[in-house]
C-alpha positions in Angstrom: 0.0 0.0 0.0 0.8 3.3 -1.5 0.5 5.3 2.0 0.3 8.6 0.1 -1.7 7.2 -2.1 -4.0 5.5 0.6 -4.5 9.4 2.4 -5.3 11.1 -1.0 -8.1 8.8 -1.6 -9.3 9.0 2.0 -9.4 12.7 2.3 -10.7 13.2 -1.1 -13.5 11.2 0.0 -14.3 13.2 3.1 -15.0 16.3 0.9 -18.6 17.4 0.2 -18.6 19.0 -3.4 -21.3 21.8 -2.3 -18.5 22.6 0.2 -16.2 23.3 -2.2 -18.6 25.5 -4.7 -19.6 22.4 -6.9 -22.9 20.9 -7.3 -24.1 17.5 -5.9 -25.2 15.3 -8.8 -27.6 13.0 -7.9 -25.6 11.0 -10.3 -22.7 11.1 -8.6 -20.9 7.5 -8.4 -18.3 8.3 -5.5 -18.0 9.6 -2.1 -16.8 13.1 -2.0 -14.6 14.9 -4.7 -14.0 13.5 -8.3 -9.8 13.0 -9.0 -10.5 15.6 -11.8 -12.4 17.7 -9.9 -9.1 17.9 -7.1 -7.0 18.2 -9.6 -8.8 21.5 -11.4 -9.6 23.2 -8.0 -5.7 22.4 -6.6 -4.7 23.7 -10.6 -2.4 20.8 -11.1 -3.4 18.6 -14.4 -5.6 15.5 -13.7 -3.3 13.1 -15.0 -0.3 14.0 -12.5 -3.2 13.7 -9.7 -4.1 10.5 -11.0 -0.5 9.2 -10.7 -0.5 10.5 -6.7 -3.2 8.6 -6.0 -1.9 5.2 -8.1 1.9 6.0 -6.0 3.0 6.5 -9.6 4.0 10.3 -9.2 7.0 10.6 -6.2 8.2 14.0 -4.3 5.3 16.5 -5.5 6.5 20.0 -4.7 5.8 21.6 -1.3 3.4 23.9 -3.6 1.4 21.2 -5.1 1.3 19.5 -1.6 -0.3 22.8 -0.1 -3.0 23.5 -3.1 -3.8 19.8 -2.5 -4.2 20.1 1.5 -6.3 24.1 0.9 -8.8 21.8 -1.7 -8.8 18.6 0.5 -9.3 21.0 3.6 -6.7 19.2 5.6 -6.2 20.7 9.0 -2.8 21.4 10.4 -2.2 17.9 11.6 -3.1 16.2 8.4 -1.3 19.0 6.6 2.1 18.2 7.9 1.0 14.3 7.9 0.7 15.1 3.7 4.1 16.6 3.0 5.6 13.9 5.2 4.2 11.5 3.6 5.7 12.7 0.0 8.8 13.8 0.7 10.4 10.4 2.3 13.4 9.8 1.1 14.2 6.7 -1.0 17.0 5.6 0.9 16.4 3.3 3.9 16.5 4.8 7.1 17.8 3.3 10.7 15.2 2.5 12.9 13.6 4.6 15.7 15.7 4.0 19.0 13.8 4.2 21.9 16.1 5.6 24.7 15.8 4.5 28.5 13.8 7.5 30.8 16.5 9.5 32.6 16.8 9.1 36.1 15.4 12.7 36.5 12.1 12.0 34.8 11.7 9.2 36.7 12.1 11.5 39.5 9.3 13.8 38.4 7.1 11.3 37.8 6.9 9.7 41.4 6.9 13.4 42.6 3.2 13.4 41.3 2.0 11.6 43.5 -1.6 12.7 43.5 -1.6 12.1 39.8 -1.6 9.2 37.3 1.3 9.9 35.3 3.3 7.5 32.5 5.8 8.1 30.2 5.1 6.5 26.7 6.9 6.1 23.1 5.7 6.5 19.4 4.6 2.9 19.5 2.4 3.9 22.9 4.7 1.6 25.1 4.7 2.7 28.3 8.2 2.9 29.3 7.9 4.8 32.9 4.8 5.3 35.2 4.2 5.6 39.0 2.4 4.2 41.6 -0.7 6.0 41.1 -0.9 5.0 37.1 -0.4 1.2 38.2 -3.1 1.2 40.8 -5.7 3.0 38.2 -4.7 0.2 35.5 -4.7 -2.6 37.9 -1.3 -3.8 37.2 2.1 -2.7 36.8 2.2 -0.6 33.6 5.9 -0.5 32.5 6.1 -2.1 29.4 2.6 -2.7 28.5 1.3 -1.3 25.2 -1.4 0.8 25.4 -3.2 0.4 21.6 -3.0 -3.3 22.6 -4.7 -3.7 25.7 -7.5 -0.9 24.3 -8.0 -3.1 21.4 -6.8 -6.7 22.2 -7.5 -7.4 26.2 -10.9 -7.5 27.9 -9.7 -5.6 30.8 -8.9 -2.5 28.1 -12.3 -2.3 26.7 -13.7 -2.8 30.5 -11.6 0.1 32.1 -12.1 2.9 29.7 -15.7 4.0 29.6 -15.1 6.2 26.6 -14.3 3.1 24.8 -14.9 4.5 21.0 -13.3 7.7 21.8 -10.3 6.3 22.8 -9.5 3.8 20.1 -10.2 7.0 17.6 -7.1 8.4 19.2 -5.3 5.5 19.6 -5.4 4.9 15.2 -4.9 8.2 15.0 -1.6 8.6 16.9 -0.7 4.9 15.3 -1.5 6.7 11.6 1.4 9.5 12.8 3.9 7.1 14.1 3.9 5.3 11.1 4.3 8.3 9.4 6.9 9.7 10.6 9.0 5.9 11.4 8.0 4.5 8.6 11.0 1.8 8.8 10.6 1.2 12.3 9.2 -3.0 12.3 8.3 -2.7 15.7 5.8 -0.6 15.1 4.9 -2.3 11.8 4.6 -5.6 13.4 2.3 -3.7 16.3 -0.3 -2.2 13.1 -0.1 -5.8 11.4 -1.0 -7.8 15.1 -3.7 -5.4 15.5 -5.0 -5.6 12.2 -5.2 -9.3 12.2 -7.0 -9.5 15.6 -9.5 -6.5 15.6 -11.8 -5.9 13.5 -12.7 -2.0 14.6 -9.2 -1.4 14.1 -9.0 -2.5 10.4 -12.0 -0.5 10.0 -10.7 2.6 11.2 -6.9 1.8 10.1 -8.7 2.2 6.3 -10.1 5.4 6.9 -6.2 6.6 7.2 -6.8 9.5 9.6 -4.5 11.3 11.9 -4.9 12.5 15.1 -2.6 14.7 17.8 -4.2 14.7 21.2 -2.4 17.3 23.9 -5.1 17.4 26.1 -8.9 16.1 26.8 -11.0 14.1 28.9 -10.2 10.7 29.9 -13.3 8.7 31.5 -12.2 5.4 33.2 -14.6 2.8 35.2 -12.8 1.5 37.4 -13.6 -2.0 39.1 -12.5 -0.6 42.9 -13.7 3.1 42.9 -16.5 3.4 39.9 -16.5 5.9 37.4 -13.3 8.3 37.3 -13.5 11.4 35.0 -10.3 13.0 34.8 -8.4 15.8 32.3 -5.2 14.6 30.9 -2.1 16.9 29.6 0.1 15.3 26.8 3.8 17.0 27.3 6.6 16.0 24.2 9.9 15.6 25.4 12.2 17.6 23.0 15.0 16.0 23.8 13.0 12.2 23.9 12.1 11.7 20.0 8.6 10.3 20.2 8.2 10.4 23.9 5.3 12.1 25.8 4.4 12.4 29.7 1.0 12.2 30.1 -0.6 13.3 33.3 -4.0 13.1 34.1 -5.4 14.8 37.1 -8.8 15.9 38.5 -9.9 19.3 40.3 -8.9 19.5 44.2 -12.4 19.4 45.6 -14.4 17.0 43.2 -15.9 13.8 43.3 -13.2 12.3 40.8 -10.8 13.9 43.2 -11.4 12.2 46.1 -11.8 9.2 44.3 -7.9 9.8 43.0 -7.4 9.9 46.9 -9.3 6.6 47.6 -7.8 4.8 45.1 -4.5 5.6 46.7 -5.3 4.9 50.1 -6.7 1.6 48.7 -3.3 0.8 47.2 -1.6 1.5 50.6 -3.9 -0.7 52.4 -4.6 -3.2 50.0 -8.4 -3.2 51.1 -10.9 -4.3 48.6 -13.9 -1.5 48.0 -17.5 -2.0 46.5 -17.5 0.7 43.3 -21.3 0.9 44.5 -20.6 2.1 47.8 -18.5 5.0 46.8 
């Protein structure tokens, strides 16, 4: 699969013609935009669009690439997605390395202690976390990949309420790793496990879209304190290619709050709790 190729078609697709000035034949055979019609509104001629969208045309110019993302009405995610996407280089490139946390972030993360907090790669491994993030997953959390326990494991699909949400953004960040590593078999061998074993993620895999999440809600039910609603932050690490901390807190005073605090105190005591009773 052409993967430039594969995101023309998608977002081409996505395109209403009446949002674009054209009209809406009845008679229309396809989903969205026409190739020609694409390739008149980004004025580039129909056969060299035709080629992009076979992977028959290589390296389009960073001009054609931003007609193509104004007529496609790519936001700013799928815009820099796009010219990645064409302007690979031929060459093979070493594969990602995924350095060890320093010492110092390790740090910070058990300084939080009344938040969840993880650090995770491009492949959405979690390479750090502490105490808190292991006691809201049920488990220790180093080294388990997230996009596989959301789509492969019982437990995922139980724990986050927002269960659809979440695998949206899950595809989406997968759809940007591969991306940007596009040699990194780790990763490949992750998209190929996942396609073979879930259907919803093939589905969504073929829509090819691309998501950056920095911040949001993240609604969990968790089997020892019920329903936890909490806001989480999404921090890149410069110096970390492919790393984030993520952080997910909830306001001093609320309900999700002191259920944060229970579930703490729980994991010092080890006592069991009725999610009911909270």
């Amino acid at each position: 699969m052409d993967d430039l190729a594969d995101f023309l078609r998608t977002r081409r697709a996505r395109v209403r013609p009446e949002s674009v000035g054209l009209h809406a034949d009845t008679r229309r055979r396809v989903s969205g935009l026409r190739r020609e019609e694409v390739a008149h509104l980004s004025g580039v001629s129909v056969d060299y669009y035709v080629r992009l969208e076979q992977g028959r045309a290589r390296r389009p110019s960073a001009g054609v690439l931003d007609a193509l993302a104004r007529t496609l009405d790519l936001d700013e995610v799928e815009r820099e997605h796009l010219h990645r996407l064409a302007n690979r280089p031929g060459r093979t490139r070493r594969r990602p390395s995924v350095a060890r946390p320093r010492p110092e972030l390790l740090r910070v993360l058990e300084l939080m202690a009344d938040a969840p907090a993880f650090l995770i790669d491009h492949r959405m491994t979690v390479l750090a976390a502490n105490r808190l993030a292991d006691l809201l997953y049920g488990r220790s959390v180093e080294g388990l990949n997230i996009a596989r326990h959301v789509f492969l494991a019982e437990e995922g699909r139980e724990l986050f309420a927002d269960w659809e949400g979440c695998v949206l953004d899950v595809v989406g960040h997968l759809r940007l790793a591969a991306g940007r590593c596009p040699d990194d078999p780790e990763l490949a061998a992750l998209i190929g496990e996942l396609a073979m074993h879930s259907e919803r993620f093939r589905q969504l895999w073929a829509r090819a879209d691309v998501r950056t999440r920095t911040h949001g809600r993240k609604v969990y039910r968790h089997p020892s304190v019920g329903r936890l609603e909490l806001h989480q932050e999404n921090f890149v690490l410069p110096d970390c290619a492919g790393t984030e901390l993520i952080v997910q807190s909830a306001a001093p005073g609320s309900a999700d709050h002191d259920s944060l605090r229970l579930l703490a105190a729980l994991g010092a005591t080890g006592d069991p709790v009725v999610p009911d009773a909270v």
